[in-house]
DSSP file (Angstrom, degrees, kcal/mol; ACC not computed):
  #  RESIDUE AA STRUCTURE BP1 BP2  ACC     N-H-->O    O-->H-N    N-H-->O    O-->H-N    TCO  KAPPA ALPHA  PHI   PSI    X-CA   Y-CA   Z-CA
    1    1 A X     >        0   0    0      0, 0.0     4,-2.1     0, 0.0     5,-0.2   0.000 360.0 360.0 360.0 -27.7  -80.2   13.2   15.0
    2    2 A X  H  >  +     0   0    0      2,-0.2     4,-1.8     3,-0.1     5,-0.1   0.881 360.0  50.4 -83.9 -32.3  -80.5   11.1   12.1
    3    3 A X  H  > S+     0   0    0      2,-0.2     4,-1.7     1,-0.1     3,-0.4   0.991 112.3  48.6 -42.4 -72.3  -80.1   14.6    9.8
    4    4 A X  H  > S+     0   0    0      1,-0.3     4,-2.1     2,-0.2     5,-0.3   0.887 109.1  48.6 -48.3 -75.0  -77.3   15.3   11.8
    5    5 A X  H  X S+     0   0    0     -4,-2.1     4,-3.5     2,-0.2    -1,-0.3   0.951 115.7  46.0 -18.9 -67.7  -75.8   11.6   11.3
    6    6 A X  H >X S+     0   0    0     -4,-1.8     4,-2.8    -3,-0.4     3,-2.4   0.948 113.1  53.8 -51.4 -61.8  -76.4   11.8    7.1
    7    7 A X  H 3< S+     0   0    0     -4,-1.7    -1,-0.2     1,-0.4     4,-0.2   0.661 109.2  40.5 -49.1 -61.9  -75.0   14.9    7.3
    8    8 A X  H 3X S+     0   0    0     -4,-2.1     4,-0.7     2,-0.2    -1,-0.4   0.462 117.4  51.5 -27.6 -43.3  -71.9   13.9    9.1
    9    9 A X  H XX S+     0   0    0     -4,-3.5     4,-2.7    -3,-2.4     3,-2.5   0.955 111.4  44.0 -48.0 -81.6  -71.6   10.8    6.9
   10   10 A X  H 3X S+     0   0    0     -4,-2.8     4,-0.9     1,-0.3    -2,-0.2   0.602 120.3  43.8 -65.4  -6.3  -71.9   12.6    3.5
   11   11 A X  H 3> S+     0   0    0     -5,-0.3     4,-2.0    -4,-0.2    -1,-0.3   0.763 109.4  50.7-115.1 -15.2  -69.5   15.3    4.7
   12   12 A X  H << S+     0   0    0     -3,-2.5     4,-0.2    -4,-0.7    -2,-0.2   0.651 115.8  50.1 -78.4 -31.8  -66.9   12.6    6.4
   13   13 A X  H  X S+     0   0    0     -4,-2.7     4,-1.6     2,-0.2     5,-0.3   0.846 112.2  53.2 -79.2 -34.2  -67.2   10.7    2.1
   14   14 A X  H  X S+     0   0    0     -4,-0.9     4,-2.4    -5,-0.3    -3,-0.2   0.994 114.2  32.1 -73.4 -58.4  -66.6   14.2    0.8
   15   15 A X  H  X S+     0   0    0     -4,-2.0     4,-1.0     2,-0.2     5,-0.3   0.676 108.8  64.6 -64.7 -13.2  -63.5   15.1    2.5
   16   16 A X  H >> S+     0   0    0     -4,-0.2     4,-3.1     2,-0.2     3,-1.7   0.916 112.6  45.4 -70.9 -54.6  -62.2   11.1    2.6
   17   17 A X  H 3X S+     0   0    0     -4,-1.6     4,-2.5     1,-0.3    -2,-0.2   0.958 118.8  45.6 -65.5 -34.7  -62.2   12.0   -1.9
   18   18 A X  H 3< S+     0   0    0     -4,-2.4    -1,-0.3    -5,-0.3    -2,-0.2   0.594 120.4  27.6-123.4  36.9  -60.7   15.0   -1.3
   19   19 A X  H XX S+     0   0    0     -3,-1.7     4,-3.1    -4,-1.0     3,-1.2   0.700 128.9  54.4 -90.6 -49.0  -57.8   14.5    1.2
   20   20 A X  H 3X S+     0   0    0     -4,-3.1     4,-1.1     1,-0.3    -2,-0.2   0.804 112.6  38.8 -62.0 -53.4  -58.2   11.1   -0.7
   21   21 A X  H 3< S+     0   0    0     -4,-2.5    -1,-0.3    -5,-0.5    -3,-0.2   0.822 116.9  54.1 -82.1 -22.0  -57.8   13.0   -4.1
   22   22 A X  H <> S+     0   0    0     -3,-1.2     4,-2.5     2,-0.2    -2,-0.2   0.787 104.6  48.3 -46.4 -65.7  -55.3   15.3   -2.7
   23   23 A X  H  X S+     0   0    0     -4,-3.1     4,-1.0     1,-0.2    -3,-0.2   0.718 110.2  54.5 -82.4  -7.7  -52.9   12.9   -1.4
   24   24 A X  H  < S+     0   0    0     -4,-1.1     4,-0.4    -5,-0.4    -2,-0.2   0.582 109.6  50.4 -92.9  -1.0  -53.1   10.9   -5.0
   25   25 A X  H >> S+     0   0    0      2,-0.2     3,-9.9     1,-0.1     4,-2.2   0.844 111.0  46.7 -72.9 -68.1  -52.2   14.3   -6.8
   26   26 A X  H 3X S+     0   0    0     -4,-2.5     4,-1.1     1,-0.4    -2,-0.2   0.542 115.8  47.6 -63.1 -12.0  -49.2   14.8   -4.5
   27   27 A X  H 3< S+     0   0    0     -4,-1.0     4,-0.5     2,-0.2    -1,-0.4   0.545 105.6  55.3 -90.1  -3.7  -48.3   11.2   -5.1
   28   28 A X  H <> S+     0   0    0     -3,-9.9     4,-1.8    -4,-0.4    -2,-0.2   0.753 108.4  47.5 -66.4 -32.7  -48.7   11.6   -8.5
   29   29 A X  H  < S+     0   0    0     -4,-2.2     4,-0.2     2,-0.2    -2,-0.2   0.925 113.1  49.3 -71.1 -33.6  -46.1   14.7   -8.4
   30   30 A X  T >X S+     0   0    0     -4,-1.1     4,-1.6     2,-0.2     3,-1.2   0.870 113.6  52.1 -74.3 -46.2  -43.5   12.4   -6.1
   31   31 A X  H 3> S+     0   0    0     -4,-0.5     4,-1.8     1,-0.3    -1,-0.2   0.937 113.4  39.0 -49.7 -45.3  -44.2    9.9   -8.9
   32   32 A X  H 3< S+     0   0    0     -4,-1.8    -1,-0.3     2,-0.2    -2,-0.2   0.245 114.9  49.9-101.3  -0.5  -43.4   12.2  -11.6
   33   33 A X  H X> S+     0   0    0     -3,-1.2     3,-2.3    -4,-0.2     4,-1.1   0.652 110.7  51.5-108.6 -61.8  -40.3   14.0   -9.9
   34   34 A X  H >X S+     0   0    0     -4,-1.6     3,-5.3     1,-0.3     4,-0.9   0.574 115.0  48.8 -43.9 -74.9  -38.6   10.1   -9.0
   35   35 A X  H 3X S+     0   0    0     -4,-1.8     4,-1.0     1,-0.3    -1,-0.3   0.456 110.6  46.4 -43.3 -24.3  -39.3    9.6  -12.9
   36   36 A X  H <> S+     0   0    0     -3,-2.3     4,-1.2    -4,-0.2    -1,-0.3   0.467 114.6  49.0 -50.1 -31.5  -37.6   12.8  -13.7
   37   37 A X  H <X S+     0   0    0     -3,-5.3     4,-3.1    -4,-1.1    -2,-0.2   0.834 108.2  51.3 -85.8 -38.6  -34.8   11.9  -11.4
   38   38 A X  H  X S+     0   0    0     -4,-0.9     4,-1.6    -5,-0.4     5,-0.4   0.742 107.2  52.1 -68.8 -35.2  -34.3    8.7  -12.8
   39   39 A X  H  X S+     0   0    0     -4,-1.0     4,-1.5    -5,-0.4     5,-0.5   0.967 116.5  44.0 -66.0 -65.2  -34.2   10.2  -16.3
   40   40 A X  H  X S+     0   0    0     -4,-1.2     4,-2.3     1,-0.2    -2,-0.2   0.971 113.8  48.5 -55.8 -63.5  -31.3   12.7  -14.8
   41   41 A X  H  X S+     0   0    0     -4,-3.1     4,-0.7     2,-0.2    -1,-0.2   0.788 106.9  49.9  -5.5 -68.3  -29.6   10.3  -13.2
   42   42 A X  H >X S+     0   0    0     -4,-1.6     4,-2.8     2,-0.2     3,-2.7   0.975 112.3  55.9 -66.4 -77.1  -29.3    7.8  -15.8
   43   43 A X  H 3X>S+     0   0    0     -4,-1.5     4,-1.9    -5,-0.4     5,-0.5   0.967 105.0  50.9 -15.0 -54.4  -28.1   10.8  -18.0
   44   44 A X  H 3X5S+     0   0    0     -4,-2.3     4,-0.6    -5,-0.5    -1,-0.3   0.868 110.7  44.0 -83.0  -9.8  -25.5   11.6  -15.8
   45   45 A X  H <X5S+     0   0    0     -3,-2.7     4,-4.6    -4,-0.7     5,-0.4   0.648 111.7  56.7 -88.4 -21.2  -23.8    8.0  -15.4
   46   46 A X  H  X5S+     0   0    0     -4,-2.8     4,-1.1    -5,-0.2    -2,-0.2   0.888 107.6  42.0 -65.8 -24.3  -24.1    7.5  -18.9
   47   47 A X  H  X5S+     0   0    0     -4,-1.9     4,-1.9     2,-0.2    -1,-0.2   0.745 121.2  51.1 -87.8 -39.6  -21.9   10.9  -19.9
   48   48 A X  H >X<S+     0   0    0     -4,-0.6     4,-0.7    -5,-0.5     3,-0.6   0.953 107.7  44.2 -77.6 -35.6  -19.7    9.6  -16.9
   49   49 A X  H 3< S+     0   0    0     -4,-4.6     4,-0.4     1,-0.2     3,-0.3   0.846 113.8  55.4 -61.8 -48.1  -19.2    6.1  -18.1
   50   50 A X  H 3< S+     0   0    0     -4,-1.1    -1,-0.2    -5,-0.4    -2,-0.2   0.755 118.0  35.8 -27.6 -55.5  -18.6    7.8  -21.6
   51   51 A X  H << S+     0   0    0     -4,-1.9    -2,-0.2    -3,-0.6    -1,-0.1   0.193  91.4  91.9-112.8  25.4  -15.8    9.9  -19.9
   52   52 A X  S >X S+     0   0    0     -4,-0.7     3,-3.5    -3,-0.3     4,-0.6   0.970  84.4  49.5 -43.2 -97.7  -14.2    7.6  -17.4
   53   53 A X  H >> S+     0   0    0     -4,-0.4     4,-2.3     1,-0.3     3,-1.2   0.752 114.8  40.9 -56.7 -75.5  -11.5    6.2  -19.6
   54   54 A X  H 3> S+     0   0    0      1,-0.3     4,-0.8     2,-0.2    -1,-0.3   0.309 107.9  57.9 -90.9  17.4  -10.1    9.3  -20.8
   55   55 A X  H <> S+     0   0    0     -3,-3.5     4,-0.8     2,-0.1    -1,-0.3   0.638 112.0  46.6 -98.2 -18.9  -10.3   11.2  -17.6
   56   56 A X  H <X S+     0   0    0     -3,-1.2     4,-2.5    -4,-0.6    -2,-0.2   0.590 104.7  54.3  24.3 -88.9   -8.2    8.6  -16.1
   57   57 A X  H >< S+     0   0    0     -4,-2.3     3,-0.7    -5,-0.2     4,-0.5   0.996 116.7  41.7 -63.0 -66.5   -5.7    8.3  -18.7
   58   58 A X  H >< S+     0   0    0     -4,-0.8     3,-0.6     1,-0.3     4,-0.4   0.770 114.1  55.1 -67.0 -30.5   -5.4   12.2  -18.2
   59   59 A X  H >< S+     0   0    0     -4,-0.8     3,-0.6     1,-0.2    -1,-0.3   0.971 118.2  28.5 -58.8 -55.7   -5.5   11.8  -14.4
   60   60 A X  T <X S+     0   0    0     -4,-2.5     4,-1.7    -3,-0.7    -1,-0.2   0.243  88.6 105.2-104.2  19.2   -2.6    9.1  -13.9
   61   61 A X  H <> S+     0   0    0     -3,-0.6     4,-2.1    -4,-0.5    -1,-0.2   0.935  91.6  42.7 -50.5 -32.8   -0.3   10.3  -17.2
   62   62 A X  H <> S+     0   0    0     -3,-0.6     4,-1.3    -4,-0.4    -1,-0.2   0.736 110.8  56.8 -96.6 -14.6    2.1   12.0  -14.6
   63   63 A X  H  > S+     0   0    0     -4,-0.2     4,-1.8     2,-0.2     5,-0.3   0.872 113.9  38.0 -71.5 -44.4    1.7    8.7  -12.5
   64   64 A X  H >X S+     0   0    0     -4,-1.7     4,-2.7     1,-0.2     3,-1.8   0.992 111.9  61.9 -85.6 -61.9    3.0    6.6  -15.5
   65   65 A X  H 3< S+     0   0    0     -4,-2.1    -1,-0.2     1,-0.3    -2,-0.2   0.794 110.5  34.6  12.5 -79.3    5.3    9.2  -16.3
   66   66 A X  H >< S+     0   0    0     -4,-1.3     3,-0.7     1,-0.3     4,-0.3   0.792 117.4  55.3 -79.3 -26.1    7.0    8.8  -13.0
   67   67 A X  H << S+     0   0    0     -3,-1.8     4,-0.5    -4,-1.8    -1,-0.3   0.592 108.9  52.3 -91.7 -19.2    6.4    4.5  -12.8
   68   68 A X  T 3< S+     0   0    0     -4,-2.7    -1,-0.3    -5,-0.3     4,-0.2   0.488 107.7  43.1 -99.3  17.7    8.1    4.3  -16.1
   69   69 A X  S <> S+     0   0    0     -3,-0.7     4,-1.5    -5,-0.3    -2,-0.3   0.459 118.2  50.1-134.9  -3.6   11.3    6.2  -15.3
   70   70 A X  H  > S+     0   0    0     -4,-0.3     4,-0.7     3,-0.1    -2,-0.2   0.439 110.1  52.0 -92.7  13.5   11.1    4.0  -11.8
   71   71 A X  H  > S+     0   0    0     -4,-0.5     4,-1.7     2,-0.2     5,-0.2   0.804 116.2  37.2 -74.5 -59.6   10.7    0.9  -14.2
   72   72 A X  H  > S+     0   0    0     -4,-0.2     4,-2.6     2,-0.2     5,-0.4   0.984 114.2  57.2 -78.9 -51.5   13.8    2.2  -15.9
   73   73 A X  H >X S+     0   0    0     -4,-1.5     4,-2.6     1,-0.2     3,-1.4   0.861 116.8  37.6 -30.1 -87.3   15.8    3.5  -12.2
   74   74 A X  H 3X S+     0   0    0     -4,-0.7     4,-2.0     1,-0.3    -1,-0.2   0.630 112.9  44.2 -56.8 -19.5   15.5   -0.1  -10.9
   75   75 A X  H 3X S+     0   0    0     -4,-1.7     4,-4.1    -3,-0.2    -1,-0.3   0.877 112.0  58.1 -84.1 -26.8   15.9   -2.5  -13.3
   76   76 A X  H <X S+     0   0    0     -4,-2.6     4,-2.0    -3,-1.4    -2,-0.2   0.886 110.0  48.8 -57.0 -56.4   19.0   -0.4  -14.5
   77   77 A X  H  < S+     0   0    0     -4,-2.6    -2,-0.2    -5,-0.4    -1,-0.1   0.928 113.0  47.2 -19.2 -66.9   20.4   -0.8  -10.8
   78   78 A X  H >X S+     0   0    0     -4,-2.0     4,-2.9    -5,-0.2     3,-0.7   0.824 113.6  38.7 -80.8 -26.3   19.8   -4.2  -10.8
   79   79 A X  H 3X S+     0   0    0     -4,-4.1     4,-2.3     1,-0.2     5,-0.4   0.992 117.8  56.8 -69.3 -35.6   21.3   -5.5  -14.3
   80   80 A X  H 3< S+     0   0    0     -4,-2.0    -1,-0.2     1,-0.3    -2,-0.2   0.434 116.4  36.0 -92.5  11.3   24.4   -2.8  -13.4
   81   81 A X  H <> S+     0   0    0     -3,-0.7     4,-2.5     3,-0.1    -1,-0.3   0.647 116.3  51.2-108.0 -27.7   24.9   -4.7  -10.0
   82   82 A X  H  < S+     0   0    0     -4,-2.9    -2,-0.2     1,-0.2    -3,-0.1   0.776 115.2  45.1 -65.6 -15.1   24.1   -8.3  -11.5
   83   83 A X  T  X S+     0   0    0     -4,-2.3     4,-1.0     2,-0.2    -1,-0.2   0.745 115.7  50.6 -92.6 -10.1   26.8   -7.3  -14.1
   84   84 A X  H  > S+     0   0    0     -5,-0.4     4,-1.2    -3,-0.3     5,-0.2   0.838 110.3  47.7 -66.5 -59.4   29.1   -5.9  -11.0
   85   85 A X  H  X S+     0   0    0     -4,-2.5     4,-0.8     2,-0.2    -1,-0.2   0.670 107.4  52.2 -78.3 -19.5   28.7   -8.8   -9.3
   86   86 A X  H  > S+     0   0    0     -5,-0.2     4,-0.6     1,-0.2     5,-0.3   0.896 118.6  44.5 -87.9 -27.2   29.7  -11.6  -12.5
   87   87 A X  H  X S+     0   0    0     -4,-1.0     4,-1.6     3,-0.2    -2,-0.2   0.826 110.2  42.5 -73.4 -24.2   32.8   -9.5  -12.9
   88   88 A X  H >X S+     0   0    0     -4,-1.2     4,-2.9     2,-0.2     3,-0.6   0.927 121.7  51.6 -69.0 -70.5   34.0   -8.9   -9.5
   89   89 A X  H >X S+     0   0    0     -4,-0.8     3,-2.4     1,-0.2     4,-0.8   0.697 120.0  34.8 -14.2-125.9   32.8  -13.3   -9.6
   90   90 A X  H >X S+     0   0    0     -4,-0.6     4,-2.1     1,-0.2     3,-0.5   0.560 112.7  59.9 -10.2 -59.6   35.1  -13.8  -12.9
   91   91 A X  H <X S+     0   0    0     -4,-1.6     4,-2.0    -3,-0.6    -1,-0.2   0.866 113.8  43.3 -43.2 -54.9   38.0  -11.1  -11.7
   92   92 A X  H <X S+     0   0    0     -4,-2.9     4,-2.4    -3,-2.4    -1,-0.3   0.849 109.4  50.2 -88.8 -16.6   38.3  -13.5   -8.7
   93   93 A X  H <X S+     0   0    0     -4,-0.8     4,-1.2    -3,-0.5    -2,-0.3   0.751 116.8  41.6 -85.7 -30.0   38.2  -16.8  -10.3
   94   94 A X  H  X S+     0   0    0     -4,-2.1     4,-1.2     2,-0.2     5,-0.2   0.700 113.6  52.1 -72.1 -29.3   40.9  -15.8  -12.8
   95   95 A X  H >X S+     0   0    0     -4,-2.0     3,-4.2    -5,-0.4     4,-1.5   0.957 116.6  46.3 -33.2 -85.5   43.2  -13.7   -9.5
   96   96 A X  H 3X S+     0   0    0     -4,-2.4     4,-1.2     1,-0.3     5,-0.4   0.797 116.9  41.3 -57.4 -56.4   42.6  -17.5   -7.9
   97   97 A X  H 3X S+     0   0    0     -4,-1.2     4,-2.5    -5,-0.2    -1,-0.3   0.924 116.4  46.4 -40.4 -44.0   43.8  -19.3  -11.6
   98   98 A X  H <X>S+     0   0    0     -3,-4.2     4,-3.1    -4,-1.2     5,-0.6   0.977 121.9  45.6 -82.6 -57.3   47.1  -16.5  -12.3
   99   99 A X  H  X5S+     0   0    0     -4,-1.5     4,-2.3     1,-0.2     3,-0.4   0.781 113.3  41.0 -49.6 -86.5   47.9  -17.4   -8.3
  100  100 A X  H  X5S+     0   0    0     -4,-1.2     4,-5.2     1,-0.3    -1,-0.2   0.717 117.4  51.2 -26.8 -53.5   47.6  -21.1   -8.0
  101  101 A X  H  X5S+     0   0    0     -4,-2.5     4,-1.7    -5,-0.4     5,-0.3   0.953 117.0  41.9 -46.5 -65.1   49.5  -21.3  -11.6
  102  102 A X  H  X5S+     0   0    0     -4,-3.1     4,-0.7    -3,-0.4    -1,-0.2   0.759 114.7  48.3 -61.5 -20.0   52.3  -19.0  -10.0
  103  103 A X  H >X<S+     0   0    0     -4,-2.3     3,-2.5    -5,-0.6     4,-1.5   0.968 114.7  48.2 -79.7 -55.6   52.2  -20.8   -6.7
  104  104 A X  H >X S+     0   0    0     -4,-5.2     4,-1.9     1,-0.3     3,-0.9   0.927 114.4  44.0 -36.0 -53.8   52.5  -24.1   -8.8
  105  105 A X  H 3X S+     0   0    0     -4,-1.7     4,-1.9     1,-0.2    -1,-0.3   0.739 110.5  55.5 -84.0  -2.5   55.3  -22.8  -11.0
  106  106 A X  H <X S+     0   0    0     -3,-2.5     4,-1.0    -4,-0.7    -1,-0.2   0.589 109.9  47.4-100.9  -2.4   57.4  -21.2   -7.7
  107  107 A X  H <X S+     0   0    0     -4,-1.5     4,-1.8    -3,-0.9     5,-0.5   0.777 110.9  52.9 -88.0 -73.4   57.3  -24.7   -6.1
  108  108 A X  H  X S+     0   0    0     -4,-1.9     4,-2.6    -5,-0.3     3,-0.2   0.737 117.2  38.1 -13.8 -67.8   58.6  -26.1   -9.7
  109  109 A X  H  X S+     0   0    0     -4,-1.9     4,-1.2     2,-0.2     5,-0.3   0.974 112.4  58.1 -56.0 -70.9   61.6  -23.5   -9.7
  110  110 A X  H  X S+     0   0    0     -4,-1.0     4,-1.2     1,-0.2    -2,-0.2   0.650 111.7  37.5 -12.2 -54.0   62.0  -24.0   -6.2
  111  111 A X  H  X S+     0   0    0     -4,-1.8     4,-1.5    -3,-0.2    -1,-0.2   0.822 110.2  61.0 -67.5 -40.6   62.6  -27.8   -6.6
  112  112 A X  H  X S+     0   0    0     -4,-2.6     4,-3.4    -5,-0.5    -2,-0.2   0.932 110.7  39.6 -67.3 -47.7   64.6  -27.3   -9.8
  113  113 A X  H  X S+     0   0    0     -4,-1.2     4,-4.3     2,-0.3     5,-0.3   0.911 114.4  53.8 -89.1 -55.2   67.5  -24.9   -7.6
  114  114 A X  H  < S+     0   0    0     -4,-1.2    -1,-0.3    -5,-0.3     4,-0.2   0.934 114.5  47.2 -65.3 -17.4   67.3  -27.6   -4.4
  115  115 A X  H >X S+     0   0    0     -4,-1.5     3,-2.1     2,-0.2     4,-1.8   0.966 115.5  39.9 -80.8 -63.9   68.1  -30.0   -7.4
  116  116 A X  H >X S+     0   0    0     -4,-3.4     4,-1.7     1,-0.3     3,-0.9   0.952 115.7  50.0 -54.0 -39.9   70.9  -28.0   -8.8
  117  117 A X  H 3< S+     0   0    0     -4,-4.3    -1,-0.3     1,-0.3    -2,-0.2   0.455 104.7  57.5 -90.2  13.5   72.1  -27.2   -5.6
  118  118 A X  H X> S+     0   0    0     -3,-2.1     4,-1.2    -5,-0.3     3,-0.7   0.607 108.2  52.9 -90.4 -46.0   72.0  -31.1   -4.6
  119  119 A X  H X< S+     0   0    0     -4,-1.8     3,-0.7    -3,-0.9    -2,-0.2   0.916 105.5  53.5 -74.4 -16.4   74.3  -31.6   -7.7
  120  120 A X  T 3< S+     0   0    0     -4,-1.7    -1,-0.3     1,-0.3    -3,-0.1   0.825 103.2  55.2 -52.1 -30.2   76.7  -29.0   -6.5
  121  121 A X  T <4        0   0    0     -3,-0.7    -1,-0.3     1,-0.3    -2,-0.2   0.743 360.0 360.0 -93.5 -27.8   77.2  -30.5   -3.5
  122  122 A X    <<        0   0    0     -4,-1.2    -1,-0.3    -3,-0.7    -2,-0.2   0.271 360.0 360.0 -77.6 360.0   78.2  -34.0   -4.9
């Protein structure tokens, strides 16, 4: 039994080294693909970071395109209604001036005729 025992022992240390040695290959290969990955990986953000900018620029030209000619629409709107709006603004404050003046000068006339026509009358 004690043959039997050794036997068992030495044959339970032989397979522990080589499942033992087994699983430390296959974790050497899982070792050696992440480094492999890591190497590709890094590769590929570097080439992207590299061609970021000027895939970008090409991506949103028709975007700036279109934001610079609604740049141009709206602000073109707005001076040609702020310049709309000082003239109509002026246009009525000189109306209000030519009126007041005429109303002024059609009382004036007015008085001057009830004056002549006061003198008539004496």
């Amino acid at each position: 039994m004690k043959k039997l025992f050794t036997k068992v022992a030495v044959i339970t240390i032989i397979l522990t080294f080589v499942i033992g040695g087994a699983a430390g290959a296959l974790v050497y290969h899982v070792n050696d693909a992440a480094k492999g990955l890591k190497k590709e990986y890094g590769s590929k953000v570097a080439s992207y970071f590299s061609e970021r900018d000027d895939k970008i620029k090409n991506d949103v030209q028709g975007l700036t395109t279109s934001e610079i000619k609604r740049l141009k629409d709206e602000t073109n709107q707005y001076l040609n209604s702020k310049i709309s709006e000082d003239y109509q603004r002026e246009l009525n404050q000189k109306s209000n001036e030519i009126s007041q003046a005429t109303d002024q000068k059609i009382i004036e006339i007015k008085d001057y005729v009830d004056k002549l026509m006061k003198g008539k009358d004496e």
